[in-house]
C-alpha positions as semicolon CSV with decimal commas, in nm:
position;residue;x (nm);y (nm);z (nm)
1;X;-2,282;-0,751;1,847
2;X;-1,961;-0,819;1,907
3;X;-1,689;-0,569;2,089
4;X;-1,500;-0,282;1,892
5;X;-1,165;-0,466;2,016
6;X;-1,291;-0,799;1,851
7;X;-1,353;-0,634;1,532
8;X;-1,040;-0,466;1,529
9;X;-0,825;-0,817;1,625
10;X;-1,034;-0,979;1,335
11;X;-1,000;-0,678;1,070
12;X;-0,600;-0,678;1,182
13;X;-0,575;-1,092;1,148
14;X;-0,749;-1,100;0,831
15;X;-0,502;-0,812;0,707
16;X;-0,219;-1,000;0,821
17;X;-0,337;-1,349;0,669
18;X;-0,395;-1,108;0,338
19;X;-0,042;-0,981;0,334
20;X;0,125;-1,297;0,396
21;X;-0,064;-1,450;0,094
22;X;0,046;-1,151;-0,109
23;X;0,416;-1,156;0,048
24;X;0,442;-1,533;0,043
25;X;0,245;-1,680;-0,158
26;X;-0,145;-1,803;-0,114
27;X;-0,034;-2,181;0,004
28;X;0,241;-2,057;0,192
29;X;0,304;-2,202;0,536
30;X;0,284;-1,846;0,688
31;X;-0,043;-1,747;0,488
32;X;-0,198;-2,079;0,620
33;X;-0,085;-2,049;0,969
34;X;-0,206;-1,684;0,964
35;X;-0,526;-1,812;0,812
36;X;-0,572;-2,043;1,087
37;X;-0,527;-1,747;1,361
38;X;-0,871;-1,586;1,163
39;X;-1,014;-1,863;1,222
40;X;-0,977;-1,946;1,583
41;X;-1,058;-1,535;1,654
42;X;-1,398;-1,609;1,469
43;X;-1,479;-1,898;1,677
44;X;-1,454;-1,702;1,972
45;X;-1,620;-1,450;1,862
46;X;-1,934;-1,692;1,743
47;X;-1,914;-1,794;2,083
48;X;-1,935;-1,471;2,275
49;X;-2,260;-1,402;2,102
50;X;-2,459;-1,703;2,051
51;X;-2,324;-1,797;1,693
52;X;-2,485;-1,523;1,546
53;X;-2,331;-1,362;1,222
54;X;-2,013;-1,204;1,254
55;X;-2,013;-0,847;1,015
56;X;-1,687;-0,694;0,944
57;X;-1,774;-0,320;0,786
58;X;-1,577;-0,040;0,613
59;X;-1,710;0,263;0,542
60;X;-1,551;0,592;0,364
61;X;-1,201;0,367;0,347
62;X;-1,217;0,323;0,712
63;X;-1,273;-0,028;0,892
64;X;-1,587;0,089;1,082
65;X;-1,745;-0,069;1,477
66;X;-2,057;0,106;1,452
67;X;-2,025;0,459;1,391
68;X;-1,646;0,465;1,466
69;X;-1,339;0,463;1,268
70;X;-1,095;0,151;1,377
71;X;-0,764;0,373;1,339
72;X;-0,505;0,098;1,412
73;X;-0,690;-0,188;1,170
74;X;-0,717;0,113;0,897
75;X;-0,368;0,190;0,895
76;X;-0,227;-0,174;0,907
77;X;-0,531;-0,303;0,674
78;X;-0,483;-0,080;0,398
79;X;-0,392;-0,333;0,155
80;X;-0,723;-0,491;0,256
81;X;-0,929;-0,178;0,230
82;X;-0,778;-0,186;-0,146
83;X;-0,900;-0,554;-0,211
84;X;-1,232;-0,472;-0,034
85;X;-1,281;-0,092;-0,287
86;X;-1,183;-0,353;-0,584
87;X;-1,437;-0,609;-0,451
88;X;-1,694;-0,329;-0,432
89;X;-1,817;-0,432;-0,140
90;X;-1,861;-0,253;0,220
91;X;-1,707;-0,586;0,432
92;X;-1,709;-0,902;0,492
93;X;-1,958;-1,173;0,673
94;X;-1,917;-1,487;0,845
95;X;-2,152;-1,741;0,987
96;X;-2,080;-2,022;1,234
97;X;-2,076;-2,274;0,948
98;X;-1,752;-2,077;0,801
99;X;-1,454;-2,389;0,795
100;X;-1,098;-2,370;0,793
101;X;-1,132;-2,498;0,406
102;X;-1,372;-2,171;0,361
103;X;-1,092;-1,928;0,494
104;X;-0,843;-2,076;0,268
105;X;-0,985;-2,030;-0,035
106;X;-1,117;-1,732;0,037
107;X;-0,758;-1,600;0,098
108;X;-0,668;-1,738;-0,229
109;X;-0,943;-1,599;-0,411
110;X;-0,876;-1,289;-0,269
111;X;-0,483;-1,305;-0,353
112;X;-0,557;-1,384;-0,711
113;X;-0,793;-1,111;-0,745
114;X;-0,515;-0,856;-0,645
115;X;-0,253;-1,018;-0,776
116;X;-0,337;-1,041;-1,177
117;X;-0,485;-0,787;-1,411
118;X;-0,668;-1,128;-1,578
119;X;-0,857;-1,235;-1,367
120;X;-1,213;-1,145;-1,340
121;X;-1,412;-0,953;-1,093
122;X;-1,750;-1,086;-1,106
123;X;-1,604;-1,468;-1,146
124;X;-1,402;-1,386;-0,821
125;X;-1,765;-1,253;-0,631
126;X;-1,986;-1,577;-0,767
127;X;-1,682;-1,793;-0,598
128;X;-1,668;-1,600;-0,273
129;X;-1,978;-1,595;-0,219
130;X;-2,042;-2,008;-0,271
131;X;-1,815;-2,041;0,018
132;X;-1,990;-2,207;0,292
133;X;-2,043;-1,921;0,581
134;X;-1,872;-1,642;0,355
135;X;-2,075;-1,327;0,225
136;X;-2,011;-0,982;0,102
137;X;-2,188;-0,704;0,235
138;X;-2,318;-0,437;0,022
139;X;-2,171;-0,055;0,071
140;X;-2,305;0,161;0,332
141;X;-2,121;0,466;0,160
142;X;-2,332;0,518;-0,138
143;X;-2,516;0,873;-0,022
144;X;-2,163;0,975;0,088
145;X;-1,971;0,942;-0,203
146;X;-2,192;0,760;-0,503
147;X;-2,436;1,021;-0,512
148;X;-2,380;1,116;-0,888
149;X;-2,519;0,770;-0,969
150;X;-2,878;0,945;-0,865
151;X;-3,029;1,122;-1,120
152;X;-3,216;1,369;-0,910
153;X;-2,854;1,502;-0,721
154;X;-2,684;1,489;-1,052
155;X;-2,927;1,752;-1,207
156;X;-2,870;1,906;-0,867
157;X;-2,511;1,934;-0,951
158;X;-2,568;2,024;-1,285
159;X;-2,757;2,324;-1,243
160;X;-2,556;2,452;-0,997
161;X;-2,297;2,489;-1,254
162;X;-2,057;2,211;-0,978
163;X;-1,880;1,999;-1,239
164;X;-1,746;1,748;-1,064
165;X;-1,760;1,472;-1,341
166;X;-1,530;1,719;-1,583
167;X;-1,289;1,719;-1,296
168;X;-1,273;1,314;-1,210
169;X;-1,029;1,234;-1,533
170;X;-0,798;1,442;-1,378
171;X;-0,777;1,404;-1,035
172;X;-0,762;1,003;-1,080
173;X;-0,483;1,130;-1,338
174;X;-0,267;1,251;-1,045
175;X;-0,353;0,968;-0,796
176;X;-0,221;0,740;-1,046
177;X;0,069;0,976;-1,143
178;X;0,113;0,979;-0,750
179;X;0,108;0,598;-0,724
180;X;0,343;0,493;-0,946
181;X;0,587;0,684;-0,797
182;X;0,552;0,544;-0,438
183;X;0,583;0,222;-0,591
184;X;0,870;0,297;-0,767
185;X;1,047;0,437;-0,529
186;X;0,994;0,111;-0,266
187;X;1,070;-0,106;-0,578
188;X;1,401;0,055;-0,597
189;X;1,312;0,223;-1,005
190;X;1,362;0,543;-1,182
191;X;1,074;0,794;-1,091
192;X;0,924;0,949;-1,355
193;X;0,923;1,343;-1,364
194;X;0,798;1,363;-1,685
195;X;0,458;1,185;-1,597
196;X;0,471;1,455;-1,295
197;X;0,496;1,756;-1,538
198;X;0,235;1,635;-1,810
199;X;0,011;1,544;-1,534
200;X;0,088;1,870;-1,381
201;X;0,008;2,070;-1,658
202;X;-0,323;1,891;-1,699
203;X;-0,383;1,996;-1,324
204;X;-0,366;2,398;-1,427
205;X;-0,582;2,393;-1,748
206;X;-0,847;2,243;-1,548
207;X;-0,765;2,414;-1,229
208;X;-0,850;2,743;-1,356
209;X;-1,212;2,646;-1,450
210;X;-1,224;2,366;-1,164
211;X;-1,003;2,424;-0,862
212;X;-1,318;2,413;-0,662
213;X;-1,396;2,056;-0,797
214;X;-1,082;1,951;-0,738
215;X;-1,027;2,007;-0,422
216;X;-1,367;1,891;-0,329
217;X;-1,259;1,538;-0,482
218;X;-0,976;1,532;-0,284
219;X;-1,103;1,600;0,046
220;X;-1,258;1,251;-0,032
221;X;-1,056;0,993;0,158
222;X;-1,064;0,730;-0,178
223;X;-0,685;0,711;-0,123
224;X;-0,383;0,622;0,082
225;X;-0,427;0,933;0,312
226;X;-0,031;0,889;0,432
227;X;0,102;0,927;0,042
228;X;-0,130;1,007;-0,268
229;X;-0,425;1,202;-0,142
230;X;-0,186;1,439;0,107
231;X;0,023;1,495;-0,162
232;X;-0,270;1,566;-0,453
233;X;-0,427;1,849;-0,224
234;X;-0,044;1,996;-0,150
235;X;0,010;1,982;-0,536
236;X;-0,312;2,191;-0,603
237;X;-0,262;2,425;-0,299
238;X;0,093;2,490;-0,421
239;X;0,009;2,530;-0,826
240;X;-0,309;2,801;-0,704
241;X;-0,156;3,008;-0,492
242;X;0,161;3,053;-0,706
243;X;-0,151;3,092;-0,970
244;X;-0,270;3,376;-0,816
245;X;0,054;3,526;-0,761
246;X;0,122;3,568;-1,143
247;X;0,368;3,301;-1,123
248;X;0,424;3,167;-1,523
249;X;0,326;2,854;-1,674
250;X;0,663;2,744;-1,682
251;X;0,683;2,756;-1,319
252;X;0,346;2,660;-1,217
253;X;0,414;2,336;-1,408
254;X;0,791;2,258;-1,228
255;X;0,558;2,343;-0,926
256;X;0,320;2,127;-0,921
257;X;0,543;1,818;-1,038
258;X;0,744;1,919;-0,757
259;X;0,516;1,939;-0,480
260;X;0,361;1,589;-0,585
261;X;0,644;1,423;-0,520
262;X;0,767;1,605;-0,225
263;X;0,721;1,341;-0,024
264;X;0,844;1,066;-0,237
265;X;1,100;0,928;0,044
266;X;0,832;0,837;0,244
267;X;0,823;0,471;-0,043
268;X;1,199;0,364;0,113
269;X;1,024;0,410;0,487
270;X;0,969;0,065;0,652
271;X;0,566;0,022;0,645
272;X;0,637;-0,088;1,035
273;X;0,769;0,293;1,092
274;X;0,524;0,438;0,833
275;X;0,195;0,334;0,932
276;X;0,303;0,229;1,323
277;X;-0,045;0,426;1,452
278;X;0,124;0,468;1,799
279;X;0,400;0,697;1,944
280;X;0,768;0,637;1,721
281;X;1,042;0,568;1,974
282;X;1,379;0,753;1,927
283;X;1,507;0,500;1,654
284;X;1,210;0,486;1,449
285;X;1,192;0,911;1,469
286;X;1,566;0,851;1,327
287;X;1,432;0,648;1,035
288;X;1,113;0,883;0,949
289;X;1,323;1,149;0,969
290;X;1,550;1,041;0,657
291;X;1,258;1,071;0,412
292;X;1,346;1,430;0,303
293;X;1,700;1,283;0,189
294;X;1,547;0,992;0,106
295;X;1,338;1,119;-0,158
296;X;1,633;1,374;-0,284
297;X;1,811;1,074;-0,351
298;X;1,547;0,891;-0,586
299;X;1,506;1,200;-0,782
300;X;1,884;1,225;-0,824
301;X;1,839;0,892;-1,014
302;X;1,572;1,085;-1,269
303;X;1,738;1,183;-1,565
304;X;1,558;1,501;-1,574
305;X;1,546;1,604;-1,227
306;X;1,472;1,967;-1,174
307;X;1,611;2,182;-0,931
308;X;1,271;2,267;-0,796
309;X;1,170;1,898;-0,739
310;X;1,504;1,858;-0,550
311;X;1,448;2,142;-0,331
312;X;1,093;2,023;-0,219
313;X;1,230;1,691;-0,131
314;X;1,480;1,775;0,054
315;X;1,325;2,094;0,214
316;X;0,984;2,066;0,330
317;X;1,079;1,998;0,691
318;X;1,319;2,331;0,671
319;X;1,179;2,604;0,819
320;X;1,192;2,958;0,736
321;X;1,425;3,034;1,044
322;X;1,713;2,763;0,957
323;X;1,549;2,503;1,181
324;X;1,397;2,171;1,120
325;X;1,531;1,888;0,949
326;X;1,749;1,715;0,711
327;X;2,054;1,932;0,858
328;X;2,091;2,201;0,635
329;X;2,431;2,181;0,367
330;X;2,593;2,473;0,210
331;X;2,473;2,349;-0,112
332;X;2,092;2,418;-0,042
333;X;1,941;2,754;-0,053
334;X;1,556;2,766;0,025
335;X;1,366;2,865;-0,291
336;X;1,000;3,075;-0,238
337;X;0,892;2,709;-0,429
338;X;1,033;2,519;-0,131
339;X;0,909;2,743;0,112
340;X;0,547;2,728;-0,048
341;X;0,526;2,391;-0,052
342;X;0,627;2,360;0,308
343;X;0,293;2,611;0,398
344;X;0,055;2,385;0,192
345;X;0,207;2,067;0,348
346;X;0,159;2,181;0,702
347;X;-0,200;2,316;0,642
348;X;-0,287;2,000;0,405
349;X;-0,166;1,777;0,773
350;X;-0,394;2,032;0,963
351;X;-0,728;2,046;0,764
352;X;-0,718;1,655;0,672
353;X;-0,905;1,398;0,790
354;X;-0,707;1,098;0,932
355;X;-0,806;0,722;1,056
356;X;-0,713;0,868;1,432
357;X;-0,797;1,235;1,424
358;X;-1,098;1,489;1,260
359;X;-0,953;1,760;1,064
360;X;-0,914;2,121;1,195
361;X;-1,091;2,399;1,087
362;X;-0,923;2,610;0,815
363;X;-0,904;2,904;1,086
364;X;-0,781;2,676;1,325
365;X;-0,497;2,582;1,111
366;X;-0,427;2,950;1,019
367;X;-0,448;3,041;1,408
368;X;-0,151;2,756;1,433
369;X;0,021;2,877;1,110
370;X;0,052;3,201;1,261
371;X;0,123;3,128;1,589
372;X;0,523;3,063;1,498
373;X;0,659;3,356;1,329
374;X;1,008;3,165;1,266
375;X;0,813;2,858;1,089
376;X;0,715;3,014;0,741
377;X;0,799;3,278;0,458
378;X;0,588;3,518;0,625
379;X;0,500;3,669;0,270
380;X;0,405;3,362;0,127
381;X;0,207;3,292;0,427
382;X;-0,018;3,569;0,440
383;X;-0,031;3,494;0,021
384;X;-0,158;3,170;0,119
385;X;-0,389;3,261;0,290
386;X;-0,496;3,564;0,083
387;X;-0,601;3,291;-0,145
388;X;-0,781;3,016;0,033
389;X;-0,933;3,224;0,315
390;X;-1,093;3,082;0,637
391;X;-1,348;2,895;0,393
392;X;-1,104;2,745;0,079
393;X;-1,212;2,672;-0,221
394;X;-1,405;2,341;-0,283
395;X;-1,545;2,337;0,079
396;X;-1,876;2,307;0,150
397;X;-2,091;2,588;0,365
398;X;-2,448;2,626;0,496
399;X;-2,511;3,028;0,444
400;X;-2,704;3,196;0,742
401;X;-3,023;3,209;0,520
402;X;-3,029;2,863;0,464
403;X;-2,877;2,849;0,104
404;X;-2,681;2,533;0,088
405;X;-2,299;2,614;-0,131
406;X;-1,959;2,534;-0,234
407;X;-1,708;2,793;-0,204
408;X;-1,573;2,888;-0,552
409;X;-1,329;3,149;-0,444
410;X;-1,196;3,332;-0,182
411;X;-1,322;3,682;-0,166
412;X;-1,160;4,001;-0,029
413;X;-1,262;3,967;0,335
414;X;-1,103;3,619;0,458
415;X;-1,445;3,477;0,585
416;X;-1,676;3,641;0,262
417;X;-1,600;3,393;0,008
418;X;-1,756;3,351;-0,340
419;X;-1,999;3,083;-0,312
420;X;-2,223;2,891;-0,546
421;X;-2,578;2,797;-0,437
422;X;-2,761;2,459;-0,426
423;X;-2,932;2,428;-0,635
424;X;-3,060;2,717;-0,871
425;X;-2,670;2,798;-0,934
426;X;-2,675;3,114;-0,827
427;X;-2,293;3,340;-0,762
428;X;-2,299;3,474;-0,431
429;X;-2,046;3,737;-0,334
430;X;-2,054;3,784;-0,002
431;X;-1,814;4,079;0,010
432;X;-2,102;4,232;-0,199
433;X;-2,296;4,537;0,004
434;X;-2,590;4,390;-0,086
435;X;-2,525;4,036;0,039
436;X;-2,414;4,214;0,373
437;X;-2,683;3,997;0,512
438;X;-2,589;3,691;0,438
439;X;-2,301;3,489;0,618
440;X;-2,150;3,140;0,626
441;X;-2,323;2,945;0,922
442;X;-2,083;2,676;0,954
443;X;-1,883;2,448;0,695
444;X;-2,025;2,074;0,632
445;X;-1,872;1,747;0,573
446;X;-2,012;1,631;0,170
447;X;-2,209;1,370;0,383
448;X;-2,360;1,608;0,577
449;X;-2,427;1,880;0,270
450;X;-2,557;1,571;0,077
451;X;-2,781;1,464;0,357
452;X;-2,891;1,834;0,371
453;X;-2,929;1,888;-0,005
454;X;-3,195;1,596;0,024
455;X;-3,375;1,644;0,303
456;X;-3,387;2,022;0,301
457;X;-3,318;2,253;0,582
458;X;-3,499;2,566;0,640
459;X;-3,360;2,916;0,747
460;X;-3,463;2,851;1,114
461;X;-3,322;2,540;1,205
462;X;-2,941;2,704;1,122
463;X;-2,918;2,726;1,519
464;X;-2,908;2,385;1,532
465;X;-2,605;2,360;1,250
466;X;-2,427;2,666;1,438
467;X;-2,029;2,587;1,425
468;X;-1,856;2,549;1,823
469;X;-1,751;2,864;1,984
470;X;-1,376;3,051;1,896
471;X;-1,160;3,052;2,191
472;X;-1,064;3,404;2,274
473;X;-0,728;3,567;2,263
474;X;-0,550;3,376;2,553
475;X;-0,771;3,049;2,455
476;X;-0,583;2,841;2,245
477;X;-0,286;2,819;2,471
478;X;-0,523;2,635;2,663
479;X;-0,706;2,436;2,439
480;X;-0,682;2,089;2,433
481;X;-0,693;2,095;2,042
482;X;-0,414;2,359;2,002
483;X;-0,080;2,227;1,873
484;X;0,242;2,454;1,719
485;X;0,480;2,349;1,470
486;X;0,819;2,282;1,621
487;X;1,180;2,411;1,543
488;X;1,204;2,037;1,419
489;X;0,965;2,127;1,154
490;X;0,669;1,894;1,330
491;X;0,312;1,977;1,433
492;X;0,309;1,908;1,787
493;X;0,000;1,950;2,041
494;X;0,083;2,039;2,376
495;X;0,274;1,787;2,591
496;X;0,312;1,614;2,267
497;X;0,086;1,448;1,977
498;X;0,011;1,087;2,013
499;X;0,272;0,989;1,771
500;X;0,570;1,149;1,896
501;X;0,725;1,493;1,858
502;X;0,884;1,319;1,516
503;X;0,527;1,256;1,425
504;X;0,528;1,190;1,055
505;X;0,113;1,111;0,998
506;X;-0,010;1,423;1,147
């Protein structure tokens, strides 16, 4: 097998031999040269191992060496991962008899592919795969994420009253709502608010039957993690919360548009500064840091541009102290919509999963929340998390009887959530006296619950599933893990986060 750094240099020269095709053209001089690069890497690598088979994997969205997520190829590949999820295939294979002629066309059959809305998908497979040394491997990710296509974990679903096929429409609704408006802004266009507030309003009919759905389909990483799914789970925080608030339909609506395209600055950010997986240097910390103004600016160009919208794009990176970042003008007066959307974007950063980091725990992320009483509306804080509680909505949980769940609701106490059992589809209300025996064990990854709802798992083996030990009191200033959110606005670990105190991925 050959070395994680050799599939990383090949997943990174293919990407770049992809781009230039895209950027340049297929026949281009810089697409062949590029081209030609891939194919010298492969070489070697045949050589290193005997000519056997060279396998290129993704899994989950992720370029993949073994078990482990290649974080620099992921972020720099992404246009790749795209061709590979439209492909439907889980990578790419090469044998020794692969030619220069071979990598060429494959590029170009690739490019074409991507490029037009004509041509056709199992034409383009037939040709790639009659290239001499080229094959397509077959996904690795179906139990993770395709398990609705098996009838027996459907009827699981089913009867446990989780709809997540009602709730698909929609949340591919807001991806694509979310989309367009990243590529509008890089393509220098109008961004479209209205699409933001129909979609938005589409988001809270179903949210109040499905949150729980929702949010489950959006802890899936099926999307750029930097732009459309960050901004779908801040969207759905925001719009809930405010929900259970008693805020009206009127402004749950300007809400939720707004908090989708909070971010929308980040399309006029140079990819090189953007997705750069290493530390920013002071010039490229200058640049990231423009996105809040950034992104007022392209809705300024919106004819119908609401004040709301404007406030979360400029504001996000304000704290509730004055600090943070664009400098603040006399003009702008933080709204409680700005101020909420700044909560659910830090916690969204926290609890995600990202090519270089796991996600942390819910209560980790409130322990951090808290831990800066300048950062946040304090009121809107402890509303926040009044309605998510240490176990949100949509999560998954193994219960200390050995009931398998998803959390529906939050409940009263912050860890005794409403939960709804696999799979007889029963309520549980743990806040209920007479489920005072009952706990959650630990939350699980879908993979993991899916792996679980299969095999089984019996009350006794829920030692072996028990979550990691809670630092105490004085702990988390020393934990490795801990990080605080600084007067710049940023999430910062101690000593500083691999990217740079003007870290704009984490």
């Amino acid at each position: 097998m050959i070395s994680r750094k050799t599939t990383e240099d090949l997943w990174l020269a293919f990407a770049r031999a992809f781009d230039a095709a895209l950027t340049d053209g297929a026949r281009s001089d810089r697409a062949h040269q590029e081209t030609a690069t891939l194919h010298v890497l492969l070489s070697s690598a045949f050589a290193s191992q005997a000519n056997a088979p060279v396998e290129l994997r993704m899994r989950m969205s992720l370029f993949v060496h073994g078990e482990r997520a290649l974080s620099d190829a992921s972020i720099r590949g992404r246009t790749t991962i795209a061709l590979l999820r439209r492909l439907q295939v889980g990578g790419l294979g090469f044998t020794v008899d692969v030619s220069p002629a071979s990598m060429t066309e494959l590029i170009e059959l690739c490019t074409a592919l991507f490029e037009s809305e004509g041509v056709s998908l199992e034409a383009t497979i037939r040709s790639v795969t009659s290239l001499a040394g080229v094959h397509l491997l077959e996904q690795q990710d179906d139990v993770r994420w395709n398990f609705l296509a098996s009838p027996a974990t459907a009827e699981a679903y089913s009867s446990a009253g989780l709809d997540v096929t009602g709730a698909l429409p929609i949340r591919d609704e807001i991806a694509t709502t979310l989309d367009e408006a990243v590529t509008a802004a890089f393509d220098g266009d109008e961004v479209d608010l209205s699409a933001a507030r129909t979609t938005a309003e589409q988001m809270l009919a179903t949210s109040e039957e499905r949150f729980d759905s929702l949010l489950q389909l959006a802890e899936r990483p099926e999307f750029d993690v930097f732009t459309v799914q960050h901004s779908l789970r801040v969207s759905l925080f925001a719009t809930y919360v405010a929900s259970n608030l008693g805020a009206p339909k009127e402004f749950l609506i300007e809400l939720g548009a707004a908090a989708m395209y909070h971010d929308v600055g980040k399309g006029r950010i140079p990819d090189e500064v953007l997705y750069k997986p290493g530390r920013l240097d002071d010039d490229e910390r200058k640049v990231m840091s423009l996105h809040p103004e950034l992104g007022a600016s392209i809705l300024l160009d919106s004819d119908d541009v609401s004040p709301c919208a404007l406030g979360a794009a400029w504001g996000h990176h304000l704290r509730f102290d004055g600090a943070g970042y664009p400098e603040r003008r006399p003009w702008f007066q933080t709204t409680r919509a700005t101020s909420l959307i700044q909560i659910c974007d830090v916690f969204e950063a926290l609890t995600a999963r990202r090519p270089y980091k796991a996600p942390y725990s819910p209560a980790r992320a409130f322990q951090i929340l808290y831990s800066d009483p300048g950062a946040f509306d304090p009121a809107l804080l402890a509303a926040f998390t009044r309605a998510l509680g240490l176990f949100p909505p949509g999560r998954f949980v193994l219960l200390s009887d050995g009931r398998l769940g998803r959390v529906a609701r939050a409940g009263r106490a912050l860890d005794r959530p409403v939960v709804r059992t696999f799979p007889r589809g029963e309520t549980v209300t743990l806040g209920a006296p007479e489920n005072a025996h009952v706990s959650v064990a630990r939350l699980l990854e879908e993979p993991e619950f899916m792996q679980l709802l299969m095999n089984g798992v019996a009350a006794e083996d829920i030692a072996s599933h028990a979550p990691p030990p809670v630092p105490d009191e004085e702990g988390p200033g020393r934990d490795d893990e801990f990080v605080h959110i600084g007067r710049r606005g940023n999430v910062i670990p101690p000593g500083g986060c691999e990217h740079g105190d003007g870290c704009r991925l984490c």
